[in-house]
N, C-alpha and C positions, 0 to 999 in steps of 0.2 A: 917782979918776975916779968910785964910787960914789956919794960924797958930792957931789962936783959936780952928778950927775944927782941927786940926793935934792933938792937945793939947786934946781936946774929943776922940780922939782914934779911929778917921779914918785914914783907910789904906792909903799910899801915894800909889800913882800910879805908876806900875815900869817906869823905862826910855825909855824904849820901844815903847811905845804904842805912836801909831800915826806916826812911822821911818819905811821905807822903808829899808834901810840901819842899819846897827845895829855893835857895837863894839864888841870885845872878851866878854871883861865883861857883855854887854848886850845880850849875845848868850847865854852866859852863865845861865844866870837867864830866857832866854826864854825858852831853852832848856831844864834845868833843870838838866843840868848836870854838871861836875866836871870840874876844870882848865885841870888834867890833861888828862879827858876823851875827851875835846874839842882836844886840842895838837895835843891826838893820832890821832881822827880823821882826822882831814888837816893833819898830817905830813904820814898816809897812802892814801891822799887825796880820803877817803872817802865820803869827804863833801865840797862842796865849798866856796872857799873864795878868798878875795882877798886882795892882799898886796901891796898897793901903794908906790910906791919910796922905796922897802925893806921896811919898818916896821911895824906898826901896821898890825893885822890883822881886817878885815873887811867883814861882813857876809850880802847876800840878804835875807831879812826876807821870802821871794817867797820860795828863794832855801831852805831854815831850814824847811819850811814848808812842801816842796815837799821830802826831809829829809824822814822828822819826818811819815808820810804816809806811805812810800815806804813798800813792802813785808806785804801788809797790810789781815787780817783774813777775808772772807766774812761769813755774818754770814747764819746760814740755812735758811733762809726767800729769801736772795738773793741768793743764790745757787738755791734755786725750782726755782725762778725767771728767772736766765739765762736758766736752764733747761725747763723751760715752753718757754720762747721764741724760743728756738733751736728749740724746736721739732714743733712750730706751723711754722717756717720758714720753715724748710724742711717738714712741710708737713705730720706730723707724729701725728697731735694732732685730736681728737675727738670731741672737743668743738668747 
């Protein structure tokens, strides 16, 4: 039955999904990014990984996650946001 719906031209699901833990090649496709964009990344240990016994590398799908977030844009909704809390915190707000 799998194969049939594969055969209909449903998407396979990547290898990913449902691993805590995740290969180069699965980082890769979660990430969305290049062999040799991964590379640079861990060899400036940019990003974490881990390399059991020397070889493979292996990635926390947490950590790619927390990655992929980092130096993140607030947008103007949340900017008035933190700014309306500030200022009723200290006491500076009207309403």
């Amino acid at each position: 039955m799998l194969k049939q719906k594969l055969k209909e031209g449903y998407p396979m699901l990547p290898t990913f999904v449902g691993k805590d833990i995740l290969s180069f090649k699965e980082a890769i496709q979660y990430l969305d990014l290049s062999e040799s964009s991964l590379y640079k990344l861990t060899s400036e240990l940019k990003i974490s990984f881990s390399k059991p016994n020397g070889g493979k590398l292996y990635f926390e799908k947490a950590e790619l996650d927390n990655w992929m977030i980092q130096n993140k844009s607030k947008s103007v909704v949340e900017v008035e946001n933190e700014i309306l809390e500030k200022s009723i915190k200290n006491g500076r707000s009207k309403i």
